[in-house]
C-alpha positions as CSV (number, residue, x, y, z in Angstrom):
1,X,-31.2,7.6,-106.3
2,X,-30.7,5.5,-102.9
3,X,-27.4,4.3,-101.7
4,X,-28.1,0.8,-103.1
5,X,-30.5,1.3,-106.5
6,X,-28.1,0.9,-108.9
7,X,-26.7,-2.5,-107.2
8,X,-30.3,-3.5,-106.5
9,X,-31.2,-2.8,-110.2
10,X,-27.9,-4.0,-112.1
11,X,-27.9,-7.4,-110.1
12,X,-31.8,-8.0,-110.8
13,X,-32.0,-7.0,-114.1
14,X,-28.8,-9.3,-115.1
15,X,-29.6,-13.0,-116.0
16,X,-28.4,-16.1,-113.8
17,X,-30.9,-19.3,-113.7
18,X,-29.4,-22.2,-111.8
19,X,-26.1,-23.5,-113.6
20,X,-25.9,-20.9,-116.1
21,X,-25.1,-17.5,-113.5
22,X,-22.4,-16.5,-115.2
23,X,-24.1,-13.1,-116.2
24,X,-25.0,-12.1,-113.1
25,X,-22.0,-13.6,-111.1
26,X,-19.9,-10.7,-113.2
27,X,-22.1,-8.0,-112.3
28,X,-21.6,-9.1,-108.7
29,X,-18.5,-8.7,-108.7
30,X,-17.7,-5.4,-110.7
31,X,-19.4,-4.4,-107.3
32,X,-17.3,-5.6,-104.6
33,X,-15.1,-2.2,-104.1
34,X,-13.6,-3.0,-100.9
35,X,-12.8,-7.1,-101.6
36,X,-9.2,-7.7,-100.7
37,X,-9.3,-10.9,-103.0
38,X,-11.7,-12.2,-105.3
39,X,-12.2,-16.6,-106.1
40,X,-14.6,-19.0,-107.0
41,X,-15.4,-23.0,-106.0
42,X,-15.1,-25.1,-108.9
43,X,-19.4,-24.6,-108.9
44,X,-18.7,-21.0,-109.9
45,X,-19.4,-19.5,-106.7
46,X,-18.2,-16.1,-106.3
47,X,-16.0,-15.5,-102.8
48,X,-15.2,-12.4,-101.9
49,X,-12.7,-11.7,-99.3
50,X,-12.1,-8.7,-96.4
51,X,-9.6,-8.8,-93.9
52,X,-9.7,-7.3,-90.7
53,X,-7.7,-7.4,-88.0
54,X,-7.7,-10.9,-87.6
55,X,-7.5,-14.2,-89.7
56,X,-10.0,-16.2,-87.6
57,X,-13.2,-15.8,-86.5
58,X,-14.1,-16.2,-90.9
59,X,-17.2,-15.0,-91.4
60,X,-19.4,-16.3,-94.1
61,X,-22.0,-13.9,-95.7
62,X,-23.8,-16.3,-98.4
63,X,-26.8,-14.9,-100.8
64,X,-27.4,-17.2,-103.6
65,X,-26.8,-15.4,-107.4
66,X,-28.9,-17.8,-109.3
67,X,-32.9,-17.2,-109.6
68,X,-35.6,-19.0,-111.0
69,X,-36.7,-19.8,-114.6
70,X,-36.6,-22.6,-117.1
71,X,-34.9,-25.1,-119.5
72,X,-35.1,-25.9,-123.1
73,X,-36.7,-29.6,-123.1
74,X,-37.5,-29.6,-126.9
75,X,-38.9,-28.4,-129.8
76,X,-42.0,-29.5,-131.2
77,X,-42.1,-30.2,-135.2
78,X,-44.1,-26.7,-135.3
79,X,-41.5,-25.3,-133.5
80,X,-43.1,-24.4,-130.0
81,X,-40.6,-24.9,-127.0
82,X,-41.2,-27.3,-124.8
83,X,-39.2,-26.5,-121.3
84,X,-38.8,-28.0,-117.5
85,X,-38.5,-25.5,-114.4
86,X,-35.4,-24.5,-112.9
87,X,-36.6,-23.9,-109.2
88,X,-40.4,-23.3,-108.0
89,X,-43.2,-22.6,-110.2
90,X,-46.8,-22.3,-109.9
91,X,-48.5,-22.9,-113.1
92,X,-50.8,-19.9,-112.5
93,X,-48.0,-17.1,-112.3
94,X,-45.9,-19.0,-115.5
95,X,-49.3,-18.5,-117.9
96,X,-49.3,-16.1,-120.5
97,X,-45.5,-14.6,-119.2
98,X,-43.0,-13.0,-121.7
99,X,-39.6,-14.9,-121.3
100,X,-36.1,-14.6,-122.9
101,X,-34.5,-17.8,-124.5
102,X,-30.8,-17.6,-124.4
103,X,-29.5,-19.2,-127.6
104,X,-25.8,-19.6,-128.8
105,X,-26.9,-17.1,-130.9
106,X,-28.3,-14.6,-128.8
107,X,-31.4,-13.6,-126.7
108,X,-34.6,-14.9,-128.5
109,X,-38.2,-13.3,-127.3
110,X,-40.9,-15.0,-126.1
111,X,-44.3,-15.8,-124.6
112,X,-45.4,-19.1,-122.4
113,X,-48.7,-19.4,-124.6
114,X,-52.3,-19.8,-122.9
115,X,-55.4,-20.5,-123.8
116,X,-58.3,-17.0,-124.4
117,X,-61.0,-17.6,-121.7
118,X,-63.6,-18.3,-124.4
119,X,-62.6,-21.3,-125.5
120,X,-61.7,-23.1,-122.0
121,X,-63.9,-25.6,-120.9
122,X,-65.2,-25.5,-117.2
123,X,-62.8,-27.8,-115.8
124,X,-59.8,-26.3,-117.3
125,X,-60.8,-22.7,-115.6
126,X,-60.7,-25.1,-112.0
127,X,-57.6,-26.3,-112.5
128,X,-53.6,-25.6,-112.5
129,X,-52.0,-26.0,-115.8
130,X,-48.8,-28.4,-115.4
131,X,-45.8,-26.9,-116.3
132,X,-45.0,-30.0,-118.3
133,X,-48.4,-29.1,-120.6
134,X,-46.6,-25.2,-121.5
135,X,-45.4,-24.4,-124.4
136,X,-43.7,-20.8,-125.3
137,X,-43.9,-19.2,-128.8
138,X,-40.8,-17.3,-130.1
139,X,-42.3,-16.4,-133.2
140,X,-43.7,-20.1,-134.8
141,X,-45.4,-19.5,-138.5
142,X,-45.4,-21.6,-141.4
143,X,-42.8,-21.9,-143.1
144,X,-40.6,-20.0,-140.5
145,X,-37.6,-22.6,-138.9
146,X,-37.6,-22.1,-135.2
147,X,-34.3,-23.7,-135.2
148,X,-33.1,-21.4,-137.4
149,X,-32.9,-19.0,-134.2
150,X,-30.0,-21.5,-132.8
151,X,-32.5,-22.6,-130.2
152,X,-31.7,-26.4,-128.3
153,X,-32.1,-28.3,-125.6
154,X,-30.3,-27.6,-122.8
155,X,-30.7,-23.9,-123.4
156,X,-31.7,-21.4,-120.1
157,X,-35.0,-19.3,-120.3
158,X,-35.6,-16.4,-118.0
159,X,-38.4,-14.2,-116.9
160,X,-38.1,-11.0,-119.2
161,X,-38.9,-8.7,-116.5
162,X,-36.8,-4.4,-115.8
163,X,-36.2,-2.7,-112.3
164,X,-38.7,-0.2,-111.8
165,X,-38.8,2.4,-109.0
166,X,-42.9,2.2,-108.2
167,X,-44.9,5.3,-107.0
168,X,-44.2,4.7,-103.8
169,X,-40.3,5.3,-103.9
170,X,-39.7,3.3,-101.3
171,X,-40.8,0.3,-103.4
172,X,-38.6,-1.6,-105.8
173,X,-39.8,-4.2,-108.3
174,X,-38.5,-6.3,-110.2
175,X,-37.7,-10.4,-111.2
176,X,-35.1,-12.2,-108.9
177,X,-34.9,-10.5,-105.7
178,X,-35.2,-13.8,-104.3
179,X,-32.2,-14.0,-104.1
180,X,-30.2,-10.6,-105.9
181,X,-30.9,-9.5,-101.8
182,X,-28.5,-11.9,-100.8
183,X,-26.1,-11.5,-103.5
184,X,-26.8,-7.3,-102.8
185,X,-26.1,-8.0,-99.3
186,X,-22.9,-9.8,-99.2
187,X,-21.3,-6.5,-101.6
188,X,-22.5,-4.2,-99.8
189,X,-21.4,-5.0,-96.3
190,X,-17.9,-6.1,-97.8
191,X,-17.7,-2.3,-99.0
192,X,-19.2,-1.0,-95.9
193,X,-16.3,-2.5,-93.9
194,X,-13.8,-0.6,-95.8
195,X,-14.1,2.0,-93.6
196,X,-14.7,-0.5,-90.2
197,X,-12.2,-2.2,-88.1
198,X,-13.6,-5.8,-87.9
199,X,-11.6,-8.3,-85.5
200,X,-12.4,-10.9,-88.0
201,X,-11.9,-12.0,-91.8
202,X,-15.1,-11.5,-93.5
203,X,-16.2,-13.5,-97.0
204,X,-19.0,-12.2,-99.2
205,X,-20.5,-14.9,-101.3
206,X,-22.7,-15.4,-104.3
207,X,-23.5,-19.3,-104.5
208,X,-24.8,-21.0,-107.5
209,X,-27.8,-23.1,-107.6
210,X,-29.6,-23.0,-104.4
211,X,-33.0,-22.8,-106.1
212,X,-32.6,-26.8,-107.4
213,X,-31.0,-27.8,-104.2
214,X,-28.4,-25.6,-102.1
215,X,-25.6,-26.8,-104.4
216,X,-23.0,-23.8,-104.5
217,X,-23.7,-23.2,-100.2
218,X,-22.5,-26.6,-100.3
219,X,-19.4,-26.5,-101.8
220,X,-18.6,-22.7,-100.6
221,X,-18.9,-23.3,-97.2
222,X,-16.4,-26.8,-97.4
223,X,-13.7,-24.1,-99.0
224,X,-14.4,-21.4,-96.7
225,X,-14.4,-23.3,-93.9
226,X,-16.4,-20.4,-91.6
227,X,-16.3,-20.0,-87.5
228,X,-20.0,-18.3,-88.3
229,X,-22.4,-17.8,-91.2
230,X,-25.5,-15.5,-92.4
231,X,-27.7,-16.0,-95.0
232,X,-29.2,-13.2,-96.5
233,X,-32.5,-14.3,-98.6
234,X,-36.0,-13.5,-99.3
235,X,-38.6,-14.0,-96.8
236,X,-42.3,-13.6,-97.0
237,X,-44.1,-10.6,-97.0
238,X,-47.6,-11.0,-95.1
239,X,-49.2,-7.6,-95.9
240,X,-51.7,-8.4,-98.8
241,X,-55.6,-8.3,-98.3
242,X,-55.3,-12.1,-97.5
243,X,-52.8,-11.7,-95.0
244,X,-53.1,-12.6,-91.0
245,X,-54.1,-9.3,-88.7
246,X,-51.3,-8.7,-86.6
247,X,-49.0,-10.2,-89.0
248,X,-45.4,-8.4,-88.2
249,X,-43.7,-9.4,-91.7
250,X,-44.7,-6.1,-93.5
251,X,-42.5,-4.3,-96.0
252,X,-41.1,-1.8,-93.8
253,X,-40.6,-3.5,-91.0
254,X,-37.1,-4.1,-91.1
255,X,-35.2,-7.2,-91.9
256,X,-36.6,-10.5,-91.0
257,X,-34.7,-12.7,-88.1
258,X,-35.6,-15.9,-88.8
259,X,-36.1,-18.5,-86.1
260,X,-37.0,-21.1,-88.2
261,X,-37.1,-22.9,-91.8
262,X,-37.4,-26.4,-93.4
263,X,-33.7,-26.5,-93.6
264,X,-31.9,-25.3,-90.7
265,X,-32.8,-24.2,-86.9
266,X,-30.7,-21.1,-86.3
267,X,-27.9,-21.4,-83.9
268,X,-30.0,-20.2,-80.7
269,X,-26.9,-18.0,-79.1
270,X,-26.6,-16.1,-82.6
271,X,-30.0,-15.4,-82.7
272,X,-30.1,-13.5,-79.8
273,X,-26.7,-11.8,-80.5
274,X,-28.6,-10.2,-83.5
275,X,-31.8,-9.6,-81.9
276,X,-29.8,-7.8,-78.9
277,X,-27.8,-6.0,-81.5
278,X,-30.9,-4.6,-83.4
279,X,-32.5,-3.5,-80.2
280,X,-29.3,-1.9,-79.1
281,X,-29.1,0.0,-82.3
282,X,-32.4,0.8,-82.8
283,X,-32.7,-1.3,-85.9
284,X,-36.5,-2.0,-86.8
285,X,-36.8,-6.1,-87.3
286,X,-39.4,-8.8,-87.2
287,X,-39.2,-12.4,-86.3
288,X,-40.3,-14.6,-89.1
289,X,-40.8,-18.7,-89.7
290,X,-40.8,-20.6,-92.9
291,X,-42.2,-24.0,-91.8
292,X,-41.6,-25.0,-95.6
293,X,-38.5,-24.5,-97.9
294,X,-35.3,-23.7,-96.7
295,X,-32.1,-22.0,-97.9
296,X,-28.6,-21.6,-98.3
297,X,-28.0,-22.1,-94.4
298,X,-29.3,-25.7,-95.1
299,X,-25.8,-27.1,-96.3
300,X,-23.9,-24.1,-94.7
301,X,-24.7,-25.3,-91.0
302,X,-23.9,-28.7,-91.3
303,X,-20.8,-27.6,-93.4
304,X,-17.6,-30.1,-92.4
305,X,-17.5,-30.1,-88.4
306,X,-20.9,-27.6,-88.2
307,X,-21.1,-23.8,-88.5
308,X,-23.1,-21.7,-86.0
309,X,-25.6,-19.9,-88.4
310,X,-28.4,-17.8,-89.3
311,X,-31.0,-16.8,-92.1
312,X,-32.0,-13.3,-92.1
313,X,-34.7,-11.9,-95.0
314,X,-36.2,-8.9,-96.6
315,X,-40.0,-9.1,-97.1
316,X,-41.0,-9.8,-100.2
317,X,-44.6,-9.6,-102.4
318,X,-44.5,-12.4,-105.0
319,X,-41.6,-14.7,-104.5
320,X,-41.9,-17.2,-107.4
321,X,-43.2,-15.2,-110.1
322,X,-42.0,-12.7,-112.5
323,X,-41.7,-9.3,-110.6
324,X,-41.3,-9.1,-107.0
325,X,-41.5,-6.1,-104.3
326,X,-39.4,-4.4,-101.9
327,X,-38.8,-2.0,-99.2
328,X,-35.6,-0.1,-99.9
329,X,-35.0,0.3,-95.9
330,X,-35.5,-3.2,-95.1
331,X,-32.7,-4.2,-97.5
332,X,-30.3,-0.9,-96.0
333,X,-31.6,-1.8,-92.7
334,X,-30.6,-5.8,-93.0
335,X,-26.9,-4.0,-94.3
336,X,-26.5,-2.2,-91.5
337,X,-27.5,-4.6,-88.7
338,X,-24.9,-7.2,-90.2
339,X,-22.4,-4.4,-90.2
340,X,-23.0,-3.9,-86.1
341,X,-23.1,-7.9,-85.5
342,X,-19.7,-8.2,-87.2
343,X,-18.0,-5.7,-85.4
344,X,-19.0,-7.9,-82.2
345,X,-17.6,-11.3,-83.6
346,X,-14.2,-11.8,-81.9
347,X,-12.6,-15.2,-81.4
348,X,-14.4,-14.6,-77.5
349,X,-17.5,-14.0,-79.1
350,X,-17.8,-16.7,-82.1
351,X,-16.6,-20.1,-79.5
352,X,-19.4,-18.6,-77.2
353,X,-21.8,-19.7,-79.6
354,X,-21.1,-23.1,-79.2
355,X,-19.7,-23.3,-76.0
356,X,-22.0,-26.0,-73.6
């Protein structure tokens, strides 16, 4: 097993869709070995704390804890759930999917229900189904009461998806790397600085609800109050049959510095702090660009007077769907170059970054 399977695996196998990450949040921190103190934002953000040598520069590392999935909307008088998304579907990945229904009386089973081929009328093959037209079955027969399973509105649904090592075992796959990467990232370089001076105070962070709007970065950031931030997320993996030749953002490539997304532009000076710091290091890395969608660094850069920040990713197949792929050495490589960068981040170092 790799240094970081079993905190890959544990985090993505828990449960956490947005507002209800409780499960997950708990793993998260049974993880942190080497957190001087442990809080929360009133959102349920987790905040994990290292000192160094030095209050200020604080250091924010933020991965969000929540991932995608649904809510209970209602239940029809034959007892199918209707449901509403909780982040970004696409009607075709959702189709035919086993789920989990948390109920107030445990986890209930279940399938998003579809239509067989043979009976689908040529426009219906053409098109998208809504995910306001899905139902899911948890087990609806006459004279069976759905309700009876303590199922309501309001309730969370979650892809029912296990971490599996793949052939290749390099490869990890599983549901809610985007954004268990983040979460992974923020405790393990907290416990990799147990053994590094850092002239700095470092936080690791697992926000809440960033898939329906960036709410926990939000509210993390205004108590944290960082000099600098990361954001360690997903980013898009451009190695199918489809993909662009030349494209650079391949699994195994190294971590993804991104210069660019829908919500933030990276602070330009921080940028090339970590693309210098790779090179030095010989840290494989690619530059990346998500001209839609954004991330935690959204709220975190414009965070009270402004925080110099960054969004760095770890290719990934299938964002968005039930089971996702990774590289095990872009996730220890993104670890490791955030280690170096910190070491580097003095009080010098961090006003540079905004100095005109």
């Amino acid at each position: 097993m790799s240094k970081y399977e079993k905190l890959l695996q544990e985090l993505t196998d828990a449960h956490g869709t947005p507002g209800f990450e409780e499960e997950a949040v708990a793993v998260m921190k049974r993880h942190f070995k080497a957190a001087d103190e442990i809080t929360y934002d009133k959102l349920g953000s987790l905040i994990a704390k290292k000192k160094g040598s030095s209050e200020k520069p604080r250091v924010m590392i933020a991965g969000h804890i929540d991932e995608i999935g649904f809510i209970v909307k209602e239940i029809t008088p034959e007892g199918y759930i209707k449901f509403l998304p909780l982040g970004g579907w696409w009607g075709h990945v959702a189709l035919s999917q086993r789920v989990i229904v948390k109920t107030s009386k445990g986890d209930i089973p279940g399938v998003i229900g579809s239509k067989p081929p043979h009976i689908l009328k040529d426009d219906e093959k053409k098109k998208v189904q809504d995910i306001k037209d899905m139902f899911i079955d948890v087990g609806v027969c006459d004279g069976f009461d759905v309700e009876s399973l303590g199922v309501r509105p309001g309730d969370p649904i979650v892809p029912d998806s296990k971490f599996r090592v793949m052939g290749n075992r390099d490869l990890y796959m599983n549901k809610a790397f985007d954004d268990r990467i983040g979460a992974a990232t923020a405790v393990a370089v907290i416990n990799e600085l147990a053994e590094v001076k850092h002239p700095n105070t470092v936080f690791g962070v697992g926000t809440v609800q960033e898939e329906v709007g960036l709410r926990g970065a939000g509210t993390a950031a205004h108590v944290i109050d960082p000099d600098v931030a990361f954001v360690s997320d997903v980013s898009l993996a451009a190695d199918g049959p489809d993909a662009p030749k030349g494209s650079s953002a391949k699994l195994g490539s190294g971590p993804s510095i991104t210069v660019y997304d829908g919500s933030m532009i990276p602070n330009r000076k921080l940028r090339d702090l970590v693309i210098d710091t790779a090179t030095e290091n010989n840290i494989p890395f690619h530059l990346a660009a998500l001209d839609r969608g954004g991330t935690d660094g959204g709220r975190i850069h414009i965070s009270r007077g402004g925080v110099p920040c960054i969004y760095m990713g770890v290719a990934t197949r299938y964002i968005h769907s039930h089971t996702g792929i990774i590289h095990k050495g872009d996730f220890e490589n993104l670890v490791r170059l955030i280690v170096k960068v910190i070491k580097k981040l003095d009080s010098k170092t961090v006003e540079s970054l905004t100095n005109r």
